[in-house]
C-alpha positions in Angstrom: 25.5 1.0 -33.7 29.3 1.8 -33.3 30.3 -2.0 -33.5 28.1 -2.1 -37.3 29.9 0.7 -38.4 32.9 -0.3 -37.8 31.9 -3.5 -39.4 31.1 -2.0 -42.4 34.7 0.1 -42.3 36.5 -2.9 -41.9 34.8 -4.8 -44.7 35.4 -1.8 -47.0 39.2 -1.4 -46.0 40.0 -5.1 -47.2 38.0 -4.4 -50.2 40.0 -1.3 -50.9 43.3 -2.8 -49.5 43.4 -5.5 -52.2 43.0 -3.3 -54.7 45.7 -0.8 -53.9 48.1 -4.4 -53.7 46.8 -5.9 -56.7 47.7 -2.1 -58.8 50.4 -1.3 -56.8 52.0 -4.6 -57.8 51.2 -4.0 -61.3 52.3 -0.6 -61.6 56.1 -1.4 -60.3 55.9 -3.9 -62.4 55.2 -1.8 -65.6 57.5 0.8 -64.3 60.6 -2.0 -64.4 60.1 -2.8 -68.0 59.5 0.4 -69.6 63.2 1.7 -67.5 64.7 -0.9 -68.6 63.2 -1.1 -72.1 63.9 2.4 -72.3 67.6 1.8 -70.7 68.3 -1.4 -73.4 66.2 -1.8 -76.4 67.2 -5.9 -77.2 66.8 -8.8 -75.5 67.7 -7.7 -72.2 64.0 -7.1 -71.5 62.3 -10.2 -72.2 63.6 -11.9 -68.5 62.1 -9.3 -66.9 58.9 -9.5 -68.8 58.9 -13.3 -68.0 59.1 -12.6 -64.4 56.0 -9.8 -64.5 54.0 -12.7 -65.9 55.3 -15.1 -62.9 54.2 -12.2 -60.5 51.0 -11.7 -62.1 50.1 -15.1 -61.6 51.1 -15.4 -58.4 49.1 -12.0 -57.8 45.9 -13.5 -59.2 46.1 -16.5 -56.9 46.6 -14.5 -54.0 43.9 -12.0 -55.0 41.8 -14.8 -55.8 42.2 -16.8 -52.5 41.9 -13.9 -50.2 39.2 -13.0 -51.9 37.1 -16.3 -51.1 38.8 -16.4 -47.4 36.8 -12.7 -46.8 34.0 -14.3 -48.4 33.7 -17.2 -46.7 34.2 -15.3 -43.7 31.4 -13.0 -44.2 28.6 -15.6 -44.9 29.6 -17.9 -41.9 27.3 -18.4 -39.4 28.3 -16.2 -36.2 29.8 -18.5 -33.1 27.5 -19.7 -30.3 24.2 -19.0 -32.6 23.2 -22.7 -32.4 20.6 -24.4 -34.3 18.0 -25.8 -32.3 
């Protein structure tokens, strides 16, 4: 009974862990351009704003690929349960 519930904890953690990455990540990220959009009005922003669309990319593939890794996981067939 323990080992299921700490099962269940686990699976819930990484559900809850890549969500506090994903909006951490897009929360600095927001937090960056409006400081310096508030700092420097022009063009200075527009790099930066560049670069938050590179990260949110990258984010999504990550988020995406961990994801189907936890998936895939979780549907395997345990080890040493052979099919007869």
């Amino acid at each position: 009974f323990a080992v299921g519930l700490i099962e269940i904890v686990s699976e819930i953690a990484k559900v809850i862990s890549l969500s506090f990455r994903l909006f951490g990540n897009i929360f600095a990220g927001e937090i960056l351009i409006s400081v310096i959009s508030a700092l420097v009005v022009a063009i200075v922003p527009t790099p930066f704003m560049l670069l938050e669309l590179l990260v949110g990319l990258i984010q999504a593939a990550v988020f995406a690929m961990l994801t189907l890794v936890y998936l895939t996981v979780a549907v395997q067939a345990p080890h040493g349960g052979e099919e007869h």
